[in-house]
VOGU-3710 file (C-alpha; in Angstrom, 3 decimals, decimal comma):
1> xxxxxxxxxx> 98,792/129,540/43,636  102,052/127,988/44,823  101,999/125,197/46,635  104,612/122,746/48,488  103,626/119,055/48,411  105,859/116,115/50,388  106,724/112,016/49,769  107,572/110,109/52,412  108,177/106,809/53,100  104,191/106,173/53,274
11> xxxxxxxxxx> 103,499/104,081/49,590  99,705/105,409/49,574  100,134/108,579/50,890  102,586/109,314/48,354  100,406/108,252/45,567  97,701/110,759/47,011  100,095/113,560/46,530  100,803/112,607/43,164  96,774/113,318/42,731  96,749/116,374/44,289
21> xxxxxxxxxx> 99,516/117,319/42,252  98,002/115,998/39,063  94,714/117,921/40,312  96,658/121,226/41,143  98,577/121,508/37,700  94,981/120,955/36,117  93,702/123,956/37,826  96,705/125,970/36,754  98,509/125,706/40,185  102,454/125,675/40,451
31> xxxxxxxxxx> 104,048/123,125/42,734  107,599/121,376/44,036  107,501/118,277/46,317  109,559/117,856/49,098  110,725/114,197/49,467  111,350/113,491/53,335  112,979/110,316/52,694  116,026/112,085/52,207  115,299/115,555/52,722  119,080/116,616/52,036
41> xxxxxxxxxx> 119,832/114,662/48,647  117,042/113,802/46,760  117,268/115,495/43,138  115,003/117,969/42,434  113,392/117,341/46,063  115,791/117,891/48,378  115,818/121,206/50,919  118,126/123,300/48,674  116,136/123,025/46,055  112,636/123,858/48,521
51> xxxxxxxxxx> 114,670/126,997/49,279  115,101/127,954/45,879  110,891/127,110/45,484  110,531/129,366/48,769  111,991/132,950/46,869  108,669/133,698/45,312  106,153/133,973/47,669  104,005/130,482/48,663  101,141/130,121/49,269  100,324/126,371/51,217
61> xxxxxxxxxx> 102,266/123,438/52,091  99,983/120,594/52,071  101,074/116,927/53,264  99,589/113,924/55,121  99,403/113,348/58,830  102,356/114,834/60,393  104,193/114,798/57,330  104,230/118,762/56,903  105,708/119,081/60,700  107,989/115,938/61,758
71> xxxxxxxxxx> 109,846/117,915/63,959  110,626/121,824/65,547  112,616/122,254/62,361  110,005/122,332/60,393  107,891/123,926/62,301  110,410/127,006/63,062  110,792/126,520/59,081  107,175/127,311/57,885  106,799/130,213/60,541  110,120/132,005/59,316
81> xxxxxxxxxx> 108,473/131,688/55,621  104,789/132,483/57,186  103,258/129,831/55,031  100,001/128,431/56,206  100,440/124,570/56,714  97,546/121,612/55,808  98,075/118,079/57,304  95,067/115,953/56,232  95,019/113,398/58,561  94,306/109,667/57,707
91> xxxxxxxxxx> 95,038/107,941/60,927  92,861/108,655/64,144  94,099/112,053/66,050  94,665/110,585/69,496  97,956/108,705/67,936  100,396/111,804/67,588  100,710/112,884/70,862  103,564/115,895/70,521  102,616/115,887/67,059  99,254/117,304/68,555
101> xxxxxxxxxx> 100,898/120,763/70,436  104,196/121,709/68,523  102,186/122,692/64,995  103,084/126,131/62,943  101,446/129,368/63,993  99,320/129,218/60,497  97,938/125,878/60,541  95,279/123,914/59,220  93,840/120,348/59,680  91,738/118,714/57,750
111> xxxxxxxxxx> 90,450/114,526/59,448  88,298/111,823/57,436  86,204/111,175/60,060  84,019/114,067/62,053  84,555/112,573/65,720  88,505/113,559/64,606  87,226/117,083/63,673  85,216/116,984/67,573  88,486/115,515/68,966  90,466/118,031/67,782
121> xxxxxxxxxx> 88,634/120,863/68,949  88,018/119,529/72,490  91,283/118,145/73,160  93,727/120,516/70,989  91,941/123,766/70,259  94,946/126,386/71,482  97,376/124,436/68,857  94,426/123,382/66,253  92,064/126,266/65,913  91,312/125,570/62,378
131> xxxxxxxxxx> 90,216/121,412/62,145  87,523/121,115/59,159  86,311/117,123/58,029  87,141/116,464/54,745  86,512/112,956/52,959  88,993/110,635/51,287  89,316/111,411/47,791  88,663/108,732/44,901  90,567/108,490/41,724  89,014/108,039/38,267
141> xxxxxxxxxx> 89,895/105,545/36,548  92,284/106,030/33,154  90,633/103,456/31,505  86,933/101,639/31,764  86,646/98,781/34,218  85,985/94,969/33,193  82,413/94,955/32,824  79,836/92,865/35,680  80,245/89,545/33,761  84,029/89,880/33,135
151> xxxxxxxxxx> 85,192/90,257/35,716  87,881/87,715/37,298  86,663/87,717/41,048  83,361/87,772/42,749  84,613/89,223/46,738  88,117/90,661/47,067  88,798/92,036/50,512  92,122/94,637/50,362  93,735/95,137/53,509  96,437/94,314/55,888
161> xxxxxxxxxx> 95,982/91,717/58,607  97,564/91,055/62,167  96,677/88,908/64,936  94,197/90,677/67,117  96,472/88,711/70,080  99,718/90,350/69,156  98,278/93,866/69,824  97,094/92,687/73,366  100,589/91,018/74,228  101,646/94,537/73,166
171> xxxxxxxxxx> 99,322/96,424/76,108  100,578/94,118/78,250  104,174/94,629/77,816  103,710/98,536/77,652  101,150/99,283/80,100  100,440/98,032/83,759  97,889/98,983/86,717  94,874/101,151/85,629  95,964/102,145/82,262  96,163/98,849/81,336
181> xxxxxxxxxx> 92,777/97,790/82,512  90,831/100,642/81,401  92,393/99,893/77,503  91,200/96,366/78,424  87,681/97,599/79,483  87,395/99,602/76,380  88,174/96,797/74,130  85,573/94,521/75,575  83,662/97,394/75,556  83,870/97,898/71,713
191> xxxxxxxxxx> 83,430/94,549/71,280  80,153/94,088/72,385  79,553/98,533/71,322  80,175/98,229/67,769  79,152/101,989/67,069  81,181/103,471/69,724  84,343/104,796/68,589  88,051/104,656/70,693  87,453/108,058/72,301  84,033/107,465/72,676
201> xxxxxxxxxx> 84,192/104,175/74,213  87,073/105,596/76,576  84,946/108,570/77,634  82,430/105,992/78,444  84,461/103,787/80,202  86,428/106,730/82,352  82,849/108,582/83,354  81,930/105,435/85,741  82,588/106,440/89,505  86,092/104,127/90,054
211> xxxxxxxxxx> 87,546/106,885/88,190  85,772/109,926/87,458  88,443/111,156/85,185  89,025/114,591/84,220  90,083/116,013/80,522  94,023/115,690/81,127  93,229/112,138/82,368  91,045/110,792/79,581  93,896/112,141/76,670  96,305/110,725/78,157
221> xxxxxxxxxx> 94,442/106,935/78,030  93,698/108,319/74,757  96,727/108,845/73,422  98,188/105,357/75,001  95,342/103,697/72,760  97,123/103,073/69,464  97,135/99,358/70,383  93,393/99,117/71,377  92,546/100,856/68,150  94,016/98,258/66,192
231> xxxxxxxxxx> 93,210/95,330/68,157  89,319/96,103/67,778  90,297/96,788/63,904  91,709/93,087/63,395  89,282/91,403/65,685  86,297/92,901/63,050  88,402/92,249/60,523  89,195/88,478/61,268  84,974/88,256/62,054  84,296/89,538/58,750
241> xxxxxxxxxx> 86,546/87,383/56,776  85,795/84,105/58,585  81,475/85,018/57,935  82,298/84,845/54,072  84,619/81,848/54,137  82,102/79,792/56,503  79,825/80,433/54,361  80,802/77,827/51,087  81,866/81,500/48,998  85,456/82,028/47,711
251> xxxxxxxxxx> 86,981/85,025/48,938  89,914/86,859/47,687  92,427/88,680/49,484  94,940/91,642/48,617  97,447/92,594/51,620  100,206/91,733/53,576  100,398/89,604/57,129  97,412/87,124/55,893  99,684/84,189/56,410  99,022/84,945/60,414
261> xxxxxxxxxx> 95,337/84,269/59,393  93,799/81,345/61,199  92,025/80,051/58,441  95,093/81,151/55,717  94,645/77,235/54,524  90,767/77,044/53,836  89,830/75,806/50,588  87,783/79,169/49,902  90,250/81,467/50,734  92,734/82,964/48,331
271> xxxxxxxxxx> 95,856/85,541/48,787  96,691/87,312/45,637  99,784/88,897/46,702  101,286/90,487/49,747  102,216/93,859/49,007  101,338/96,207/45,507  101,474/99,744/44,667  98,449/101,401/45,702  97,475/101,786/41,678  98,054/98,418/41,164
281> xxxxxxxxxx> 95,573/97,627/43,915  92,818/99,747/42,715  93,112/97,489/38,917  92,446/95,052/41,282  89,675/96,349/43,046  88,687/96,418/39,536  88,609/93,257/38,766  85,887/92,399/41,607  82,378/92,442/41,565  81,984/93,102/45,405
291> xxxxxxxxxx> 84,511/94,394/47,338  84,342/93,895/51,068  85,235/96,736/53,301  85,873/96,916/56,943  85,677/100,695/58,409  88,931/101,702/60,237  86,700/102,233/63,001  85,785/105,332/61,963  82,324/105,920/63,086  81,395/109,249/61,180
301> xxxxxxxxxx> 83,651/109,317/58,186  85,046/108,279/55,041  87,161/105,408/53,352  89,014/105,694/49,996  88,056/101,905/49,258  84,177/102,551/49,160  84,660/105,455/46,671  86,912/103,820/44,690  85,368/100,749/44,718  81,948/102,385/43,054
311> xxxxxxxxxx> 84,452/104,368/40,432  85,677/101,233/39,183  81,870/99,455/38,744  82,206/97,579/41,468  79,651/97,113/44,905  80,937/97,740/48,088  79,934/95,932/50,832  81,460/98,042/54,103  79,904/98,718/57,750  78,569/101,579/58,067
321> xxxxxxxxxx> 79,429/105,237/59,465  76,867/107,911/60,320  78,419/109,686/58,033  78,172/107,595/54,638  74,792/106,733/55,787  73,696/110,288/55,182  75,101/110,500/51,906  74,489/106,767/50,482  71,410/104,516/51,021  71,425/101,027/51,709
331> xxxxxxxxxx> 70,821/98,935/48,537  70,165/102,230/46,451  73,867/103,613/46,184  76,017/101,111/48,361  75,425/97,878/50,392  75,723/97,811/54,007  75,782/94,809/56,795  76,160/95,269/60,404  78,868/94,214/62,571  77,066/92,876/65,408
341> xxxxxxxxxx> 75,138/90,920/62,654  77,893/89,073/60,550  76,027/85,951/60,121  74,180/88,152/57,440  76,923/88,778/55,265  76,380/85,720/53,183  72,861/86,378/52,357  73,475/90,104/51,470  76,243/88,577/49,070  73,794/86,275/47,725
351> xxxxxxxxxx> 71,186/89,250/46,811  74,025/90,608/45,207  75,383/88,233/42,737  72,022/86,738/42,135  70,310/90,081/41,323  73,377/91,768/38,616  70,549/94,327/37,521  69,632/95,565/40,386  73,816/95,718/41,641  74,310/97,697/38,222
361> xxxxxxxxxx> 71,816/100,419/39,152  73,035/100,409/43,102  76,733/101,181/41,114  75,179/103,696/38,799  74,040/105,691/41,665  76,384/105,218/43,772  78,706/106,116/41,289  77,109/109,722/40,278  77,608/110,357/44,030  81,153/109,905/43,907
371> xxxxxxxxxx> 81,652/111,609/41,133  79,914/114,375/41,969  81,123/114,904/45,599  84,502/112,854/46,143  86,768/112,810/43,564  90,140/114,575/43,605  89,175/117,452/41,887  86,495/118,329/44,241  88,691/117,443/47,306  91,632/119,797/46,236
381> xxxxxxxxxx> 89,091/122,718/45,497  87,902/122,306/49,250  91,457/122,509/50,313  92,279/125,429/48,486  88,919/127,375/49,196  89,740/126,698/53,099  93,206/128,199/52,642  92,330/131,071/50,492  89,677/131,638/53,503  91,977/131,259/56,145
391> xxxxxx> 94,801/133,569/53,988  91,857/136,262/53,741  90,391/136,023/57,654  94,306/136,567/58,808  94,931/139,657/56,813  92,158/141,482/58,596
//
């Protein structure tokens, strides 16, 4: 096959498509990447030389988010060549508005998390027919990982972090009269809801008779809820850090905007570094014997972290999803706390490093899952086996 691949000005996301293009040369596939930074210049990346690609027939273009269609260009673009397009989207649905309704005629959309998938199809069905789930993929590593007793930190935590207040100041300033209070409902709603989702929690809020809002209403609350989807992200996020540190353990930290952290100066708490390439982060990762995850509020899907994490002999210690519950079991393949119960963090830590044994068998397993199921080279063959579907069902 022939397939089109993109950079953009996304760090991670570009490192992903080096995989898939690692994974797609493996399996005998012929590719050219299209670099978006500078779509008209970039050597060996630029349009021109896409155009030159586009002469022999193609037979995907496969990016990340909206990456494949940021703008009617494009989209006019991969019509005229009739080449069927794949976003795999990483970030919640409900954030690209437009992005949503001007798509190519042969499209297809792949989401981490399975409420995406459901969103998708209720919200967006005449534009996004085709919407299949499709977990994060893990890399393996090129070389073995420190060992349980060598390596250099006990709980790393990897992540950005912003003041929970900043994204409220934000509603505030954007928003006013009933959109305003029903993103303020569904935050306090979330809060005290921890398995209810954005949409979810919206659709809850919006059913109650002051509104009774129709479809049209509750997407467009939806798709003013960027804000509120990070807000309830940072507040867990803040929670989950602050159970370890209160606690007496040390806690590392990997990301950037952790000087804004409240407790930045505690005695337990330590900031590696700001900003790293996303390889350099998974050495890292590495390097821990837990690492401590907090779901992107995704309440049936996937992370990249927890997979990763078990590749490189490492526990992770996330909240849970339906989703990963069905496929790993609490202290068997994975460890799991709760996030209306945070005050048991430390003592699920504590069973951890006390017990190394029994957290090298959870990795073992938990590691033959991954491998098995969520690597890259599994991920791209369920891309491609969708797309030679979809190819076969449109030339009947």
């Amino acid at each position: 096959m022939r397939i089109i691949l993109f950079y953009s000005g996304i760090e991670s996301f570009n490192y992903f498509t080096d995989e898939i293009n690692k994974e797609l040369h493996n399996l005998g596939h012929e590719t050219f990447i299209l670099d978006l930074r500078d779509a008209e210049n970039t050597p060996e990346h630029s349009l021109r030389d896409l155009y030159e690609f586009t002469k022999t027939p193609v037979d995907a273009a496969i990016g990340y988010d909206q990456m494949p269609v940021t703008g009617p260009a494009y989209v006019k673009l991969w019509n005229e060549l009739n080449i069927p397009v794949v976003s795999i989207f990483m970030d919640p649905p409900f954030r690209f508005g437009d992005y949503n309704r001007v798509l190519p005629k042969s499209y297809l959309r792949f989401c981490c998390d399975i409420e995406h998938v459901t969103w998708c199809k209720r919200f967006c069905s005449d534009t996004i027919p085709n919407v299949y789930f499709l977990p994060h993929g893990a890399t393996v590593p090129d070389k073995e990982p420190p060992s349980w007793e060598n390596k250099k930190y006990e709980i790393l935590f990897s992540g950005t972090y912003y003041k929970p207040e900043s994204y409220k100041r934000t509603i505030r300033e954007k928003y006013s009269g009933a959109v305003q209070k029903i993103l303020f409902d569904t935050m306090d709603f979330m809060k005290a809801n921890t398995s209810f989702s954005f949409p979810a929690a919206i659709d809850r809020i919006l059913s109650y008779a002051d509104y009774n809002a129709d479809d049209l209403t509750r997407l467009s609350v939806m798709e003013s809820g960027e804000e509120a989807d990070w807000y309830i992200r940072m507040y867990y996020r803040e929670k989950v850090i602050d159970s370890v540190l209160n606690s007496g353990r040390d806690l590392w930290v990997l990301g950037r905007g952790w000087e804004n952290y409240p407790q930045y100066n505690h005695p337990h708490f330590h900031h590696i570094k700001e900003r790293v390439p996303f390889a350099e982060s998974l050495d890292i990762m590495a390097d821990a014997k837990i690492n401590l995850n907090v779901m992107p509020w995704y309440k049936d899907g996937t992370h990249d972290r927890v997979f990763n994490t078990l590749l490189r002999h490492s526990i992770p210690l996330t909240d849970y999803s339906t989703y990963l519950k069905e496929n790993f079991k609490d202290r068997d393949s994975i460890y799991y706390y709760e996030l209306n119960k945070l005050n048991s963090i430390p003592e699920i830590i504590d069973d951890i490093l006390n017990d190394s044994l029994k957290a090298k068998l959870v990795i073992l397993k938990g590691t033959a899952i991954v491998y098995e199921n969520y690597t890259w080279n599994q991920i791209i063959k369920n891309i491609l086996n969708a797309v030679n579907a979809f190819k076969s069902d449109s030339e009947e």
